[in-house]
N, C-alpha and C positions, 0 to 999 in steps of 0.2 A: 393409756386408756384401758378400762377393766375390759374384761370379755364380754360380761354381760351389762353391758350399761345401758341404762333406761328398763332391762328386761323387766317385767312387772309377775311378780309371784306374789299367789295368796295362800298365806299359812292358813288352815281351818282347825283349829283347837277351839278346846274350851276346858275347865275347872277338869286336873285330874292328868294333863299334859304329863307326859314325862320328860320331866325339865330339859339334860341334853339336850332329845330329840327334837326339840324346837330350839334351844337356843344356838349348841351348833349348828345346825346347816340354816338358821337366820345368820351366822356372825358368816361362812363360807361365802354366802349368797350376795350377804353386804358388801363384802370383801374384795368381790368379784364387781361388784356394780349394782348389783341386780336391788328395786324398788319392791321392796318387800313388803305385806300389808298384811297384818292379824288379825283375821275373819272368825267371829263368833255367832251364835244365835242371841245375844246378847250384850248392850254396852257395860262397859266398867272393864273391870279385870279380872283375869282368869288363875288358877290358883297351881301352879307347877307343882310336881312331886318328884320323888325318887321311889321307885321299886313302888308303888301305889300306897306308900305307909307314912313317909316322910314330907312334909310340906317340905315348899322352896319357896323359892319367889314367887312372885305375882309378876303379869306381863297386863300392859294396857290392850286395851281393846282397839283396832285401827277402827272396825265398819262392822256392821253386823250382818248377816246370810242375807234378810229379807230386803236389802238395800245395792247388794252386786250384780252383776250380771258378769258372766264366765269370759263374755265378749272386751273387760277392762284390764283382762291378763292374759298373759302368758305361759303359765305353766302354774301348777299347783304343790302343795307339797304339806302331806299328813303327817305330824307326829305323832309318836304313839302314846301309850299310856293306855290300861286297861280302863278304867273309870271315862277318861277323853275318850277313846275308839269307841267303849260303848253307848256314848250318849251321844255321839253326834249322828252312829250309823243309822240313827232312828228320827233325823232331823230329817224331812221332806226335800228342806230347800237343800241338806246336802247332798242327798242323791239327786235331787236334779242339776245343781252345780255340775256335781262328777263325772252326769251322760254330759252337760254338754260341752265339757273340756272335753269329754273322750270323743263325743261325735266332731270335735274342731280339730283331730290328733294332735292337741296341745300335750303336753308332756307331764307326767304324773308321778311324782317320788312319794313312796311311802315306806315307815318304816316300824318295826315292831306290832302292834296291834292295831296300826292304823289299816291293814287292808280289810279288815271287816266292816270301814266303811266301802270300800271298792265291793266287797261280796251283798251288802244291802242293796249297793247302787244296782244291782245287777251287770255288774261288769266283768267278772272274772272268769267265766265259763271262756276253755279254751285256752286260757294264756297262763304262763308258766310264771309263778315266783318264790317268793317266802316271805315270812312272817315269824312272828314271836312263834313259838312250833306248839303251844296250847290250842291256838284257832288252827291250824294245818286241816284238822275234821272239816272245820267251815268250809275252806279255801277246795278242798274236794269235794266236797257235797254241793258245792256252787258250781261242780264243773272244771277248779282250775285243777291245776297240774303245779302241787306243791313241793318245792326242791329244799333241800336244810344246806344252804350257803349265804355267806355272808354276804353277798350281793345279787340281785339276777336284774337283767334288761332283759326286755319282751318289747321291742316295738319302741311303743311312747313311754313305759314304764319303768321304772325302776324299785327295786323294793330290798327291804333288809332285815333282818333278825333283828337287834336289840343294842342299845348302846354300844359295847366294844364295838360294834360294827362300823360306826361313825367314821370312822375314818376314810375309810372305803366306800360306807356309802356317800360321804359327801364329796368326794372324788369324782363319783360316777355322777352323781345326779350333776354335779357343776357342770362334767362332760355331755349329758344328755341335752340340759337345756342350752349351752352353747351349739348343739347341734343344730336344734330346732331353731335357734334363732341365726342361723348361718342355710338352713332351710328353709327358711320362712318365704312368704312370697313378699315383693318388695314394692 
């Protein structure tokens, strides 16, 4: 039996993904058990990249934002991509997704440009991480407390710089949300 079986995580992307960061810690997550489902503000499919210049794939779309509720998962998980991070931090529904993962201390992996949906949600004041280190300004000016390592855990969260990181970070975030769901109440 995987660690995380049945565990229910929503990827939130959309058009501009940085391909990796969505499909590794999707195949990590699979791999593990874990029911994974890729959340847009839109049906169809969503347009992967590399380095914001290169198409890749396309990924289907599971559900769209204005049809979830936070209360049908278990943990969340941002990938980045500069194009993705910026358009989704400006989606309503995804900052309110984001409070209410974080008001349910459900567990929150993000990586590379994705914390600047964490800094729209108004989440980051006080809590320590990283990010691609362009938005670092953001991630302080919002309050957080910005570190340059390939991984950081704060709590519920986990966060990472930039592809090379993947490895580590999908390590951690596996470890995080088996945590939570070895926490969970029963």
């Amino acid at each position: 039996m995987s660690k995380l079986t049945g565990f229910r995580v929503a990827v939130l992307a959309n058009t501009g993904f940085e391909e990796p960061e969505l499909t590794q810690p999707v195949e990590a997550l699979t791999e593990a058990g874990a029911i994974v489902t890729i959340v847009s503000p839109d049906h169809g499919e969503i347009q992967g990249v590399r380095h914001d210049l290169n198409k890749t794939l396309k990924i289907k779309v599971d559900r769209v934002l204005r049809e979830i509720e936070a209360s049908e998962f278990d943990a969340v998980l941002l990938p980045g991509g500069t194009v993705n991070a910026d358009s989704m931090r400006m989606v309503s529904e995804v900052q309110s997704f984001l409070n209410e993962i974080q008001e349910a201390g459900k567990p929150i992996a993000a990586i590379c440009h994705a914390p600047w949906e964490l800094v729209s949600a108004g989440l980051v004041r006080g809590r320590t991480l990283t990010s691609y280190h362009t938005i670092q300004d953001d991630i302080r000016n919002a309050g957080g407390n910005w570190v340059d390592r390939e991984v950081v855990e704060d709590g519920n969260w986990v966060t990472s710089r930039q592809p090379q990181d993947l490895p580590a970070f999908n390590r951690a975030m596996l470890d995080l949300f088996s945590r939570s769901l070895v926490a969970a109440p029963k």
